[in-house]
C-alpha positions as CSV (number, residue, x, y, z in Angstrom):
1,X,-63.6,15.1,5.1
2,X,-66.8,14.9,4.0
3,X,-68.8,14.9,0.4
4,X,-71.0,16.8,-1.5
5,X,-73.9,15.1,-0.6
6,X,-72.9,15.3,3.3
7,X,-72.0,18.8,2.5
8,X,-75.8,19.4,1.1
9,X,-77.6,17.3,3.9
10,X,-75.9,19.3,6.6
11,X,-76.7,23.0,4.7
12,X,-80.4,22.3,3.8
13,X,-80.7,25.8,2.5
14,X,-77.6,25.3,-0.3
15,X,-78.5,24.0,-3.8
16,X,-75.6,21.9,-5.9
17,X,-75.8,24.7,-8.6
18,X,-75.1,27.6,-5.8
19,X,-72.1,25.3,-4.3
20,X,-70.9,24.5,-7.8
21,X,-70.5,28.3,-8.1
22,X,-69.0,29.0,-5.3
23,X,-66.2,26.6,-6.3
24,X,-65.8,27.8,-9.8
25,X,-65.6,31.2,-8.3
26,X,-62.8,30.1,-6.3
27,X,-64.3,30.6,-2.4
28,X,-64.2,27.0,-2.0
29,X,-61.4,24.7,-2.3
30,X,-62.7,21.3,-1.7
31,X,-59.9,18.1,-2.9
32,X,-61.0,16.6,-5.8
33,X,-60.7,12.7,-5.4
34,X,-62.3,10.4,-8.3
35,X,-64.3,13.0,-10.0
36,X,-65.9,14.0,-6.6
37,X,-65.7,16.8,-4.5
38,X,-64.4,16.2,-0.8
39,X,-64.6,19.1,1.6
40,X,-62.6,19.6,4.7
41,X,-63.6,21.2,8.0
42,X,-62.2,24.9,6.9
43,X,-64.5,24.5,3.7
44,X,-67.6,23.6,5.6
45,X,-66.7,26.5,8.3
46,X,-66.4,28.8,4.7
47,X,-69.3,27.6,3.1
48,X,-71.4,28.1,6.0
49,X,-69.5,31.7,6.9
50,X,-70.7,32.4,3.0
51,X,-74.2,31.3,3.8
52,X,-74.6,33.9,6.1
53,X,-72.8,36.5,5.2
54,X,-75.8,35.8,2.2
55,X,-78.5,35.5,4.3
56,X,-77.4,37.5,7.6
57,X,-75.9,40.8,5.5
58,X,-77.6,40.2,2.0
59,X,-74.1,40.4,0.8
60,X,-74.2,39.9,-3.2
61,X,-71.4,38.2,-5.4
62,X,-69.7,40.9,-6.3
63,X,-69.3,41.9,-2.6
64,X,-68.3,38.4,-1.3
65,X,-65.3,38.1,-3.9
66,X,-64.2,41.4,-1.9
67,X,-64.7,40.1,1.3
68,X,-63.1,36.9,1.6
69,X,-59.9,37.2,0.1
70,X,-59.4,39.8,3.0
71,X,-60.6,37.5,5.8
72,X,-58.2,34.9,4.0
73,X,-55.6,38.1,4.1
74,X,-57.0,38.8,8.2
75,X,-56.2,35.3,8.7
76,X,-52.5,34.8,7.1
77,X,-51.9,38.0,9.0
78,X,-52.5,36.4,12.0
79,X,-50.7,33.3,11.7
80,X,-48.0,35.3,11.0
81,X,-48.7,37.1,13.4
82,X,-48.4,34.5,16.1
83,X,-45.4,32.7,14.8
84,X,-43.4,35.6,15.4
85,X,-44.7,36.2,18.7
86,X,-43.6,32.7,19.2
87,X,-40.2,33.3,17.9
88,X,-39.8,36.4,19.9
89,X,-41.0,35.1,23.3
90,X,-38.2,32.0,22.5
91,X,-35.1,35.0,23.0
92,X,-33.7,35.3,25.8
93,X,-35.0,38.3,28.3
94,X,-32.5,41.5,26.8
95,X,-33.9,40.3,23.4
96,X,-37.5,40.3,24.1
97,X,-36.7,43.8,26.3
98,X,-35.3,45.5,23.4
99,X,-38.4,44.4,20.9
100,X,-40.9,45.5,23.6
101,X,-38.9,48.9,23.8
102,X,-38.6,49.3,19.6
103,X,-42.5,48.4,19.7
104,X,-43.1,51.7,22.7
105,X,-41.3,54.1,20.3
């Protein structure tokens, strides 16, 4: 984990005010430890995916607080997704024969 100030040295472009409103607004999640904001790898990855989607497809506010809840939705989906392909491919042959035949229909 990193902090805010790591956070704002590695994304030159981002100003505390912006980041502070992107947390309020709920697209970031960092852990709050003593007062201060620490910020995983997923929130760095998100913070940078919501710099560009800025910059890269002048997305505004309004349209970013569509957008990523359904890339978080895209994303549950496909964990899910993969655990039950997981627990599918664990039954035995005539199990996974008969899913693969429901799934042709």
């Amino acid at each position: 984990m990193i902090d805010e100030t790591e956070l704002l040295r590695t994304m030159r472009e981002l100003r505390r005010e912006t980041l502070h409103v992107w947390i309020e607004r709920g697209w970031l999640s960092p852990v709050r430890e003593d007062g201060d904001f620490r910020f995983r790898d997923i929130d760095v990855a998100r913070a940078r995916l919501i710099e560009e989607f800025r910059r890269d497809l002048a997305l505004g506010d309004d349209a970013l607080d569509v957008v990523l809840p359904l890339i978080d939705q895209l994303h549950g989906l496909r964990r899910e997704l993969r655990r039950m392909a997981e627990a599918v491919s664990a039954e035995p042959d005539e199990v996974r024969q008969r899913i693969a035949a429901a799934l042709r229909r």
